[in-house]
PyMOL CGO cylinders between C-alpha atoms (Angstrom):
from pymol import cmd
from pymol.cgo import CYLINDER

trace = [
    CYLINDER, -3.01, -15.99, 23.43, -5.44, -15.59, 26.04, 0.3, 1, 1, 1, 1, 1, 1,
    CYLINDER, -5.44, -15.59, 26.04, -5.08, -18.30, 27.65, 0.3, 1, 1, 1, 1, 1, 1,
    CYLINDER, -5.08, -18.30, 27.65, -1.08, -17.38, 28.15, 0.3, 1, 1, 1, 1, 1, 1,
    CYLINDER, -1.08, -17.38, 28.15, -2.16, -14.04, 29.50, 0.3, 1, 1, 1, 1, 1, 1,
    CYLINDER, -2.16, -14.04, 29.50, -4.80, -15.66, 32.10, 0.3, 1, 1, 1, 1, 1, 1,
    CYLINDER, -4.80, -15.66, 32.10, -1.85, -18.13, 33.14, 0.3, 1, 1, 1, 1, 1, 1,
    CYLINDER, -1.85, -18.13, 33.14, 0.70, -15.71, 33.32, 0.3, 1, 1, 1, 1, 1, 1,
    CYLINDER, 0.70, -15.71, 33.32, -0.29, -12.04, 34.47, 0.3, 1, 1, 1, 1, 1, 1,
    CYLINDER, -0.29, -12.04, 34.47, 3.14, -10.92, 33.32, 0.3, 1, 1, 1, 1, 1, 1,
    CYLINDER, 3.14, -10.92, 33.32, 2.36, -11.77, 30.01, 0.3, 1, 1, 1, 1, 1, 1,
    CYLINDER, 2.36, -11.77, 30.01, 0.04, -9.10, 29.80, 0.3, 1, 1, 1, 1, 1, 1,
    CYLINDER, 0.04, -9.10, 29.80, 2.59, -6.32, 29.84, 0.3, 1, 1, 1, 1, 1, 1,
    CYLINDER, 2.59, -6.32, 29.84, 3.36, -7.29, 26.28, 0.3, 1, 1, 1, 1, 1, 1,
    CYLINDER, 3.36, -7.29, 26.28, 0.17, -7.55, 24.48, 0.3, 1, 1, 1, 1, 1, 1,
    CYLINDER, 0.17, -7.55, 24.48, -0.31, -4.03, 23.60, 0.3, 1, 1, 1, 1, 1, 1,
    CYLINDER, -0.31, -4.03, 23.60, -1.78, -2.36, 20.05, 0.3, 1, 1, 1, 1, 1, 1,
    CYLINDER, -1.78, -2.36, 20.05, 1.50, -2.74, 18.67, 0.3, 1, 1, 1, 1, 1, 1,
    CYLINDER, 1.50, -2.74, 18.67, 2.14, -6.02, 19.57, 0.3, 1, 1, 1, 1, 1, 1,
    CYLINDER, 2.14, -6.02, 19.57, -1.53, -7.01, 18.00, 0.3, 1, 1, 1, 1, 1, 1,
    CYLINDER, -1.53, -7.01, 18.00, -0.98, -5.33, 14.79, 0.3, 1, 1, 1, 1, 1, 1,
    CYLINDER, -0.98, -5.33, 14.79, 2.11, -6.62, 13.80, 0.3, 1, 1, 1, 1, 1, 1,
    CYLINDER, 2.11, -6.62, 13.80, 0.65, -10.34, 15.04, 0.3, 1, 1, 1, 1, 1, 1,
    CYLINDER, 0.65, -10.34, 15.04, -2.15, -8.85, 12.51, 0.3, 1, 1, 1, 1, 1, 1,
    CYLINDER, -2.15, -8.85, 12.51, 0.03, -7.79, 9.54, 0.3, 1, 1, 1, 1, 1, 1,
    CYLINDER, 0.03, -7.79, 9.54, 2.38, -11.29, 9.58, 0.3, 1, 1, 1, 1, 1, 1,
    CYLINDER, 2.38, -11.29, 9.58, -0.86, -13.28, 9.42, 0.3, 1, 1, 1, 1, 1, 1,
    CYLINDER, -0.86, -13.28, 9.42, -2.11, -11.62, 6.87, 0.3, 1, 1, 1, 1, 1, 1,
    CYLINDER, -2.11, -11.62, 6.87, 1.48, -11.89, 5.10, 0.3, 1, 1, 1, 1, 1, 1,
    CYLINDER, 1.48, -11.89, 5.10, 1.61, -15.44, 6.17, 0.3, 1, 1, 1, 1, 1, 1,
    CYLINDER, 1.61, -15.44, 6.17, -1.11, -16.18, 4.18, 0.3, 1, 1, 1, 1, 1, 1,
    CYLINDER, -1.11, -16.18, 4.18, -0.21, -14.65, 1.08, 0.3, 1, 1, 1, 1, 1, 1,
    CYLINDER, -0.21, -14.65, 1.08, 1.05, -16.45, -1.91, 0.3, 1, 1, 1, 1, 1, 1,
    CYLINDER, 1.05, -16.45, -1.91, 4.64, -16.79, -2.41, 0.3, 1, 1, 1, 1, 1, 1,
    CYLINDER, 4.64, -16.79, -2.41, 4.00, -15.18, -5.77, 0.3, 1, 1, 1, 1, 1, 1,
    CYLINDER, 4.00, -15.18, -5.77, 2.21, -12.40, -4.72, 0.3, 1, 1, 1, 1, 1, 1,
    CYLINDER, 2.21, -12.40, -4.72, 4.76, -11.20, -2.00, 0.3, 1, 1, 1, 1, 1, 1,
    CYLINDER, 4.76, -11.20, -2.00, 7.55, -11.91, -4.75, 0.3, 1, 1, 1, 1, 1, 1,
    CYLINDER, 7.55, -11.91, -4.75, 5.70, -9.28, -7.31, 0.3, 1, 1, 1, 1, 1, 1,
    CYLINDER, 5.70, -9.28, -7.31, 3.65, -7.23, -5.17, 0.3, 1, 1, 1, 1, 1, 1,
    CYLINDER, 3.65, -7.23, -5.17, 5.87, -4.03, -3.98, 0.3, 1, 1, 1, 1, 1, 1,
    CYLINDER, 5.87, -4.03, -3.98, 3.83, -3.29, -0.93, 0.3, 1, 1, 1, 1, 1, 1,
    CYLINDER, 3.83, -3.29, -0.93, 3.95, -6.40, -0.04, 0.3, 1, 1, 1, 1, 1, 1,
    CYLINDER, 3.95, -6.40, -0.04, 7.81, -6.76, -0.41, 0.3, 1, 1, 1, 1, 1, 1,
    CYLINDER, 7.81, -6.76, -0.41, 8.32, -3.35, 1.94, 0.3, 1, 1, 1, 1, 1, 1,
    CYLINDER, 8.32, -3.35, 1.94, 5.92, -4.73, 4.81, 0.3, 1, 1, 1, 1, 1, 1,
    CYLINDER, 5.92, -4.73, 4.81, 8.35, -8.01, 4.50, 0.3, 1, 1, 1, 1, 1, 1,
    CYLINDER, 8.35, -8.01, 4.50, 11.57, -5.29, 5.19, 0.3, 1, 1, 1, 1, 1, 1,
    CYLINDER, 11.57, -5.29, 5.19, 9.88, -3.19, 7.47, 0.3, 1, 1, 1, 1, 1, 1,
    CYLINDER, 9.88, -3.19, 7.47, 9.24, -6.80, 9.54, 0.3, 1, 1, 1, 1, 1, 1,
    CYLINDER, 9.24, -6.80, 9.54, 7.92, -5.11, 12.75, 0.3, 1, 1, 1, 1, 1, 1,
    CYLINDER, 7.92, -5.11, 12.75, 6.24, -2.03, 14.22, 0.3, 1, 1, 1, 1, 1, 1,
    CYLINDER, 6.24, -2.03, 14.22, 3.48, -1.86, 11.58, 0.3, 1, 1, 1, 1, 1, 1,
    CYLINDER, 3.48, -1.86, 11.58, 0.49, 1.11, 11.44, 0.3, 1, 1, 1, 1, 1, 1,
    CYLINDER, 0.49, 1.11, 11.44, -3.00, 0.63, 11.68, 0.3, 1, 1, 1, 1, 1, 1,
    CYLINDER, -3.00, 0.63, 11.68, -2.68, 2.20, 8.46, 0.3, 1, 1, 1, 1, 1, 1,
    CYLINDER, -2.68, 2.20, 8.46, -0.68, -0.57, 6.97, 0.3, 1, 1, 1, 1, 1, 1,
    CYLINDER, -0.68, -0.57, 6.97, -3.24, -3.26, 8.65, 0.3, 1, 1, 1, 1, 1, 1,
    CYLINDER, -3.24, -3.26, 8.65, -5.75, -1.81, 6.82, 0.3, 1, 1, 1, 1, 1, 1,
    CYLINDER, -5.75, -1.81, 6.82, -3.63, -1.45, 3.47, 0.3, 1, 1, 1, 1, 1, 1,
    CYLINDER, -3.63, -1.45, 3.47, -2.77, -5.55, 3.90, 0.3, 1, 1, 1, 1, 1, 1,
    CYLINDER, -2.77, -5.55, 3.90, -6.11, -6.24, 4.03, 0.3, 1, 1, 1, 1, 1, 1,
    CYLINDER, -6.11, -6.24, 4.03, -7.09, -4.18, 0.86, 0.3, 1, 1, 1, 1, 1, 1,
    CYLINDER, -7.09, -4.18, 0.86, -4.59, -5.88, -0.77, 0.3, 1, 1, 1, 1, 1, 1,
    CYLINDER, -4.59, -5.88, -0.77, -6.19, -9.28, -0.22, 0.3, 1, 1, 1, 1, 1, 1,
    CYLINDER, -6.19, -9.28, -0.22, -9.47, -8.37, -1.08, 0.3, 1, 1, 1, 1, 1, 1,
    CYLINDER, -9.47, -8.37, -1.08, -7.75, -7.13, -4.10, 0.3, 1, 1, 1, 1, 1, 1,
    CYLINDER, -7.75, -7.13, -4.10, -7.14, -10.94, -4.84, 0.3, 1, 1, 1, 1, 1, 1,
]
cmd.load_cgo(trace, "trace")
């Protein structure tokens, strides 16, 4: 991602907090097991919700995979 936004100054316009939490909160999801986003219900509403995460739900994602 840096690299894009040192080749292409525009690209910088659209790397804001937002933009790096929700990268944040799919990787985190991403890397969850299919079971555990099937039975876990926070897990299931992040999935609906799909964009414009908190920090607050960051940090909850994260809690939930130490929880594992």
């Amino acid at each position: 991602m840096a690299r894009c936004v040192q080749d292409n100054g525009d690209a910088a316009k659209y790397i804001n907090t937002q933009f790096v939490v929700n990268i944040l909160v799919w990787y985190h999801l991403a890397l969850m097991g299919e079971t555990v986003k099937l039975t876990d219900p926070r897990l299931q509403r992040l999935i609906c919700k799909a964009n414009n995460f908190t920090l607050q739900e960051l940090i909850e994602i994260v809690e939930i995979n130490g929880e594992l």
